[in-house]
C-alpha positions as CSV (number, residue, x, y, z in Angstrom):
1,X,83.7,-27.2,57.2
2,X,81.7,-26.2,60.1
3,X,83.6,-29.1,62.3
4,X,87.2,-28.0,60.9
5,X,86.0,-24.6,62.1
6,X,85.5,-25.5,65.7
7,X,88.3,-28.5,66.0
8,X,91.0,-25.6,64.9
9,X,89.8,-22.5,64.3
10,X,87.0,-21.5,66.7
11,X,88.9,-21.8,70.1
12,X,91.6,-19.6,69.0
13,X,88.7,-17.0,67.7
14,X,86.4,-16.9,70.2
15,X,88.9,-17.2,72.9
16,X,91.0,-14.4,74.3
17,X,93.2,-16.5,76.8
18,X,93.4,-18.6,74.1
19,X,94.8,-16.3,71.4
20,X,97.2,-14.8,74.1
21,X,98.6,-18.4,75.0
22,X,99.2,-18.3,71.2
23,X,101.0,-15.6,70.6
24,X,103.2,-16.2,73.7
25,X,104.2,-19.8,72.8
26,X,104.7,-19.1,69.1
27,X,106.7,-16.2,70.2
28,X,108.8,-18.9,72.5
29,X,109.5,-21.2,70.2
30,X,110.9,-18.5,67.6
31,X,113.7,-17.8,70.2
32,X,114.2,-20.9,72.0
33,X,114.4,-23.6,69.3
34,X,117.6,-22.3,67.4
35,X,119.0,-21.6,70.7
36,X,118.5,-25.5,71.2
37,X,119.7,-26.4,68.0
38,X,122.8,-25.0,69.0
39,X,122.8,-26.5,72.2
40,X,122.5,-30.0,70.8
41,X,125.4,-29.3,68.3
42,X,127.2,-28.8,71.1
43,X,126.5,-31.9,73.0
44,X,125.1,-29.6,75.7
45,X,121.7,-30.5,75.6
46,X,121.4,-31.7,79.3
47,X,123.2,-29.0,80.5
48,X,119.9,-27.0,79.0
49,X,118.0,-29.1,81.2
50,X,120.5,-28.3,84.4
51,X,119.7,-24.8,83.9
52,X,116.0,-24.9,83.7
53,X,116.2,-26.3,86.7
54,X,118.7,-23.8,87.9
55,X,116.6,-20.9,88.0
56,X,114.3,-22.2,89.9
57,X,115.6,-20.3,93.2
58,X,115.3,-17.2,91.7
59,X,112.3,-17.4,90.3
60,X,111.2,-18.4,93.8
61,X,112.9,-15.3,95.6
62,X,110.9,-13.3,93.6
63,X,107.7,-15.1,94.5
64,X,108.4,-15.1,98.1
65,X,108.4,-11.3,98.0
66,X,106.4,-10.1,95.4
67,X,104.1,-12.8,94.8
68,X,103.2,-14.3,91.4
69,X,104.5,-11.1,89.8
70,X,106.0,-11.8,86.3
71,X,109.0,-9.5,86.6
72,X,110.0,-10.0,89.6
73,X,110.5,-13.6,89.5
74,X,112.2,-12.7,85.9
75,X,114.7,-11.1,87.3
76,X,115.4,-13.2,90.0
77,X,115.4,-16.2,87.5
78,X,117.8,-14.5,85.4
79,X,120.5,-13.6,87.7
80,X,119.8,-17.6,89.8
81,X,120.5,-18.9,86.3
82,X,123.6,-16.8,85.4
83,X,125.4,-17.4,89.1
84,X,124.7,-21.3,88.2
85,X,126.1,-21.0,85.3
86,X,129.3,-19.3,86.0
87,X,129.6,-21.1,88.9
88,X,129.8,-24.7,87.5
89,X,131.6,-23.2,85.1
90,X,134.2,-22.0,87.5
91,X,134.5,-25.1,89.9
92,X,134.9,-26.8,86.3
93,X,137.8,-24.9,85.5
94,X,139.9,-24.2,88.5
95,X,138.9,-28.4,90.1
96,X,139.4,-31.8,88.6
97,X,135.3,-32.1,88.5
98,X,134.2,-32.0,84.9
99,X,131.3,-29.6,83.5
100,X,129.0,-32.0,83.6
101,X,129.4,-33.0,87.4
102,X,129.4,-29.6,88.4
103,X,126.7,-28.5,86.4
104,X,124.6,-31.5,87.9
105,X,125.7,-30.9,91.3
106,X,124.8,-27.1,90.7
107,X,121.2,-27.3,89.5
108,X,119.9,-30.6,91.9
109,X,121.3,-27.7,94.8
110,X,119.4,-25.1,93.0
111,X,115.9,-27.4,92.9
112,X,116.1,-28.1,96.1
113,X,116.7,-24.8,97.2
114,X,113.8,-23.9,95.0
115,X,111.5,-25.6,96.3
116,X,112.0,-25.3,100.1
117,X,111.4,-21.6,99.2
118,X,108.2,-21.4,97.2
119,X,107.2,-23.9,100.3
120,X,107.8,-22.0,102.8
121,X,105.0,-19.4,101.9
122,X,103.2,-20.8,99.1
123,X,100.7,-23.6,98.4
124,X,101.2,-27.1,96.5
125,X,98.9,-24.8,93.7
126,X,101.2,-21.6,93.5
127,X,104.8,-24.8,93.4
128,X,102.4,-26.2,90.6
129,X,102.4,-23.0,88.9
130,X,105.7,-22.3,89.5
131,X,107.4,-25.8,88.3
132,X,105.2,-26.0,85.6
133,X,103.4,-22.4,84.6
134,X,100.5,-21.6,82.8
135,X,100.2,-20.7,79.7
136,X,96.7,-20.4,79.5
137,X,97.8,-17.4,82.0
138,X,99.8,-15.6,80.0
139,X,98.8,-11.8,79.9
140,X,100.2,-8.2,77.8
141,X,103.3,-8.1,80.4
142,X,104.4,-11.4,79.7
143,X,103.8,-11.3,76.0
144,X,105.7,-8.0,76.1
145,X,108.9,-9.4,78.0
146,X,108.5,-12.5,76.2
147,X,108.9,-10.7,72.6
148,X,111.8,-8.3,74.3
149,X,113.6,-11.9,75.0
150,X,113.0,-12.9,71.4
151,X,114.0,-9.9,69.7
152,X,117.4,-9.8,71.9
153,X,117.8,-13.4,71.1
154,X,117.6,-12.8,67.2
155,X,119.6,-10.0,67.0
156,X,122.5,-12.1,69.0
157,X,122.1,-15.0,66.9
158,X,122.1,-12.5,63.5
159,X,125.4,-10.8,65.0
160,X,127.5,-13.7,66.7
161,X,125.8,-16.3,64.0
162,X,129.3,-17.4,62.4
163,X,131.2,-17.7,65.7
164,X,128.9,-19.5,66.9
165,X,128.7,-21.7,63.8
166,X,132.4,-22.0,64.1
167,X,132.2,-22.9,68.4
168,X,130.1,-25.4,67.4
169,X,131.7,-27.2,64.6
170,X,135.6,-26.7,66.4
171,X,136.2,-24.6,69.2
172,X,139.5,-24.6,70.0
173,X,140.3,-23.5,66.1
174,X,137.9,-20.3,66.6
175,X,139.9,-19.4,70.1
176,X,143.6,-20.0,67.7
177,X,142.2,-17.8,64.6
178,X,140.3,-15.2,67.3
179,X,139.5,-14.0,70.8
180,X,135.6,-14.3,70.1
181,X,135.9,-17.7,71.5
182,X,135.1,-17.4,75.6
183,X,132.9,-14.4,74.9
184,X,131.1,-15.6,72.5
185,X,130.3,-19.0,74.6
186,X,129.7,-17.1,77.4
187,X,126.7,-14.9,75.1
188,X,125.0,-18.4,73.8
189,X,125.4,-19.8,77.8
190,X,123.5,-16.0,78.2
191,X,121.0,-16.6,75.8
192,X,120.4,-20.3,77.3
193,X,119.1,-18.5,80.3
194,X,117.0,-15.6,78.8
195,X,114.9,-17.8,76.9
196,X,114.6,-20.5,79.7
197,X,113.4,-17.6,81.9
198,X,111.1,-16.4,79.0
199,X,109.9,-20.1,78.9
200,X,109.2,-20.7,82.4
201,X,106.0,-18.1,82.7
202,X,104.3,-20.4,80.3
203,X,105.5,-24.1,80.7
204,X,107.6,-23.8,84.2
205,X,110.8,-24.4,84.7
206,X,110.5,-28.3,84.2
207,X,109.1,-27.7,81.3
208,X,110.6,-25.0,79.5
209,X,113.8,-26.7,78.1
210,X,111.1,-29.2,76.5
211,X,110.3,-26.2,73.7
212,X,114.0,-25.8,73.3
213,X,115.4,-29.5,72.7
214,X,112.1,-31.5,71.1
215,X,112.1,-29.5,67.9
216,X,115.8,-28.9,67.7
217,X,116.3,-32.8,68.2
218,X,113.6,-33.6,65.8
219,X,115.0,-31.4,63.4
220,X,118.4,-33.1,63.4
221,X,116.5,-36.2,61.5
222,X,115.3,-34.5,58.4
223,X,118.8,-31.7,57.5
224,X,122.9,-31.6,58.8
225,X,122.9,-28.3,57.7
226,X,122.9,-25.5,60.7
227,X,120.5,-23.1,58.9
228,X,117.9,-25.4,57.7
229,X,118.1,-27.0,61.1
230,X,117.0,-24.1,63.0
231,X,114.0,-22.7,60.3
232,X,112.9,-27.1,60.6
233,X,113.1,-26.7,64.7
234,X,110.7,-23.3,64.7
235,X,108.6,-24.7,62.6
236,X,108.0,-28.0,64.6
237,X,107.8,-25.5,67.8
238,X,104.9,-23.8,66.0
239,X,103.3,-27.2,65.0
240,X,103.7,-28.4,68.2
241,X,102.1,-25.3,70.3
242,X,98.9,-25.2,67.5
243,X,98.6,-28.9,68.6
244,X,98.9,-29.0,72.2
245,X,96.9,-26.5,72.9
246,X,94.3,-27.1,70.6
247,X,95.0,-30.8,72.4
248,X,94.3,-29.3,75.6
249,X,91.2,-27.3,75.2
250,X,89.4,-30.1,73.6
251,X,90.6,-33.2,75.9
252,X,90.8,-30.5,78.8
253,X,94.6,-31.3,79.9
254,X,97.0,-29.2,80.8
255,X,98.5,-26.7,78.0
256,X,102.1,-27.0,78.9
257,X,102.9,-30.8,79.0
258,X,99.9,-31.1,75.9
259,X,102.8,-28.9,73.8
260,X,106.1,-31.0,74.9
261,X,104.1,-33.8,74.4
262,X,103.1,-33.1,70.6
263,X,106.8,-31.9,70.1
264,X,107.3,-35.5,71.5
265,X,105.1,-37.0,68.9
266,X,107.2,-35.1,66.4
267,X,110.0,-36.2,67.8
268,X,109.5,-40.3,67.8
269,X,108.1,-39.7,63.9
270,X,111.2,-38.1,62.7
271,X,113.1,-41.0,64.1
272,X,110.7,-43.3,62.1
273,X,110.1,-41.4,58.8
274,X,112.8,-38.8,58.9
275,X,115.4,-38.8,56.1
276,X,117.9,-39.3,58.7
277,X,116.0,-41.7,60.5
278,X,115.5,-45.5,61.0
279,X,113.2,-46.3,58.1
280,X,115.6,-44.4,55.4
281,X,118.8,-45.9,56.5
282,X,117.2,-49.2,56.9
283,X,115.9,-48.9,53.1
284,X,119.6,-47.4,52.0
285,X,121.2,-50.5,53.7
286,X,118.8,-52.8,51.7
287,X,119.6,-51.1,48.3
288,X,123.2,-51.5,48.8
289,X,123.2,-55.3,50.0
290,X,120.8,-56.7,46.9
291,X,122.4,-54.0,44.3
């Protein structure tokens, strides 16, 4: 009992940094893994990627003139991520370049630009911290707009959850039977971002779309049903975050990649053992051929 106590209980209890890194990625992955099972219905999930990197700029603004102030760089991250986003979305719809190449175009722009910026004043450590955060870091500010950005993205995905069920399964019937359609894609593109910003103060913004899409795709292996799907993806977010950090303080490795990495782990077992996965449709297929 005594060794159970310090390989999973004991650094979260004796540990303040440690119980704040918690709460913070718990909190993340309660917002950001439906918003990725979404995303992967949709066949968007690289364009969740695109706009991780997106932000980037803004986040950097904000770091350039305020330091390595949370808000700040928030709100800089935020507004980078939504002129990305409308703005592939516009060279999308008014050129012959598709979505995709826009998108791609957009964010590998953005990076870049990113980059340069937090360069210009900043050292390879404060890049580091920007490109890949620290959740380790996280203090009552960031929990506190961290839980803001969860509680906004519940309440939109409790009020717009049926359109956005409906987007997902067949768009252009939901923009015949009602006008919810572009505003309603336009809200989950909105929510992409806030919890992408939320998520780079603790992983970075390489790293944050890793909490969105791991679980989310894991998930898809074990239900096809939308509901399900999302309570599966939080609770592999959760798993995931116990493991990596707990992974982390006791191998002493970086929190951030420790988490996507465990989500990773989930990820490649699902494929294996999942009931959608390899293992179960290779047994089905047997069962059929000697029945």
């Amino acid at each position: 009992m005594d060794t159970l106590y310090g390989l999973l209980i004991a650094p979260f209890a004796d540990f303040a940094f440690m119980q704040r890194a918690l709460v913070g990625s718990l909190m993340l992955s309660l917002g950001a893994c439906p918003v990725g099972v979404f995303l992967m219905l949709r066949r968007m999930s690289l364009s969740g990627d695109a706009m991780a990197h997106a932000i980037l700029p803004g986040a950097a603004a904000g770091f350039l003139f305020y330091g390595l102030e949370i808000l700040p760089m928030t709100i800089g991250g935020l507004i980078a991520g939504v002129i990305v986003a409308l703005g592939a979305g516009a060279v999308s719809r008014f050129t012959i370049q598709r979505e995709d190449a826009s998108m791609a175009a957009f964010y590998l722009i953005s990076l870049a630009i990113g980059v340069l910026m937090v360069s210009i004043r900043g050292s390879s450590v404060d890049l580091m911290h920007v490109l890949f955060g620290t959740v380790l870091a996280l203090n009552n500010e960031a929990l506190t707009l961290i839980g803001g950005i969860v509680a906004v993205t519940l309440a939109s995905l409790a009020i717009f959850w049926r359109a956005l069920v409906a987007e997902c399964l067949d768009p252009l019937f939901l923009r015949s039977v009602s006008r919810m359609g572009s505003p309603v894609h336009f809200i989950f593109l909105g929510l992409v971002v806030l919890n992408l910003v939320g998520g780079f103060q603790a992983l970075g913004t390489l790293l944050s779309v890793g909490l969105m899409m791991l679980p989310a795709a894991a998930a898809r292996f074990w239900t096809v049903r939308v509901e399900p799907m999302c309570v599966l993806a939080v609770l592999i977010g959760f798993a995931s975050c116990i493991a990596g950090l707990l992974l982390s303080y006791h191998a002493s490795l970086p929190s951030g990649p420790a988490i996507i990495l465990s989500s990773g782990v989930v990820y490649f077992a699902s494929i294996l053992f999942g009931t959608r996965g390899i293992l179960r449709a290779r047994i089905i297929h047997h069962r059929h051929r000697t029945a």
